[in-house]
C-alpha positions in Angstrom: -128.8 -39.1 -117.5 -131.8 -39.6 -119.3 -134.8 -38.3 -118.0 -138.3 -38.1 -119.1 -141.4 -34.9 -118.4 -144.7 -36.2 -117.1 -147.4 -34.9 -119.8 -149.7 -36.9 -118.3 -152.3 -34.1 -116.7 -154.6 -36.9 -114.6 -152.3 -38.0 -112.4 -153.7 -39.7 -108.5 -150.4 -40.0 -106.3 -150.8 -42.8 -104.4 -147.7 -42.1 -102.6 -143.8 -42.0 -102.6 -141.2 -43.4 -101.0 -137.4 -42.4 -100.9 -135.0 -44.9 -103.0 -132.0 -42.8 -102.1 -130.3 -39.9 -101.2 -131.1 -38.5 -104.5 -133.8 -40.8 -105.9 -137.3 -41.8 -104.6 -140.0 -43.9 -106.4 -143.6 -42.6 -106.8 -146.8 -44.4 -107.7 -149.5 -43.1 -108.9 -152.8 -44.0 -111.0 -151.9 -42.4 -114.7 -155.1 -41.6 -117.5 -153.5 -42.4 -120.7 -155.6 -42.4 -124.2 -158.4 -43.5 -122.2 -156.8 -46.0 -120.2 -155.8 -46.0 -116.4 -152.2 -47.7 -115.7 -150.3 -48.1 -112.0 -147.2 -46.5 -112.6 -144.4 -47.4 -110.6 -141.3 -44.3 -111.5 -138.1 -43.1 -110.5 -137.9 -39.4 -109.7 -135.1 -37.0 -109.1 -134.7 -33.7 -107.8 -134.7 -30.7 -110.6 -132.7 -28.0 -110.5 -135.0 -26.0 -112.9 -136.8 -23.2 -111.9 -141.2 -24.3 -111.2 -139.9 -28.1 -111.3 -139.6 -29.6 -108.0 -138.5 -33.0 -109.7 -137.8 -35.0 -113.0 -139.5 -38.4 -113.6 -136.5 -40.7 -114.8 -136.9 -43.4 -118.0 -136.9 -46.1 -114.8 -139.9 -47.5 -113.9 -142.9 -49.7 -115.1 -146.4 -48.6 -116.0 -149.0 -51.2 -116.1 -152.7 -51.6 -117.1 -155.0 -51.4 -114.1 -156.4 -54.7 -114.9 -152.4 -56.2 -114.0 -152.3 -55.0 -110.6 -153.9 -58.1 -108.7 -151.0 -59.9 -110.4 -148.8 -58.0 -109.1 -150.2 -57.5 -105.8 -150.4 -61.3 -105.3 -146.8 -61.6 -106.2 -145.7 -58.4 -103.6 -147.6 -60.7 -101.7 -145.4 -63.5 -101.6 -142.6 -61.8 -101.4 -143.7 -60.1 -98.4 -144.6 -63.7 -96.8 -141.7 -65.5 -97.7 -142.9 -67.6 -100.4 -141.6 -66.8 -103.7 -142.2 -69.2 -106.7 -139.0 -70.7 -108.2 -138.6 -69.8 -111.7 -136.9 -71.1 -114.5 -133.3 -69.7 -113.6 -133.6 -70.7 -110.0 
């Protein structure tokens, strides 16, 4: 499995949710050269010692100033009306 360590050091947890039985999501607010990002992640539990979990390769990080977007699209998926794309 490939995982990933979280060097980031200015982290905000906004909160976490569980995915599975052995996977959850967590999104937090991440400082990065300067720069804030949402970052939506995977995480699993660790088995090492001091660790209480491992953030996974899955997941999306996005510059702050991309979050209405995507709040207006959770949006319509919460209400029902999706856009049709391309594909659909």
């Amino acid at each position: 499995m490939s995982e990933a360590t979280n060097t980031e050091t200015e982290d905000k947890v906004i909160g976490t949710f569980q995915k599975s039985h052995s996977a959850s999501i967590r999104v937090s607010l991440v400082e990065w050269e300067g720069n804030t990002y949402l970052d939506i992640r995977e995480i699993i539990p660790s088995d090492k010692p001091g660790e209480t979990f491992i953030f996974t390769k899955k997941g999306i990080r996005l510059r702050e100033d991309l979050v209405g977007e995507l709040q207006e699209l959770l949006a319509q998926v919460s209400s029902g009306k999706q856009e049709k794309g391309p594909a659909d």
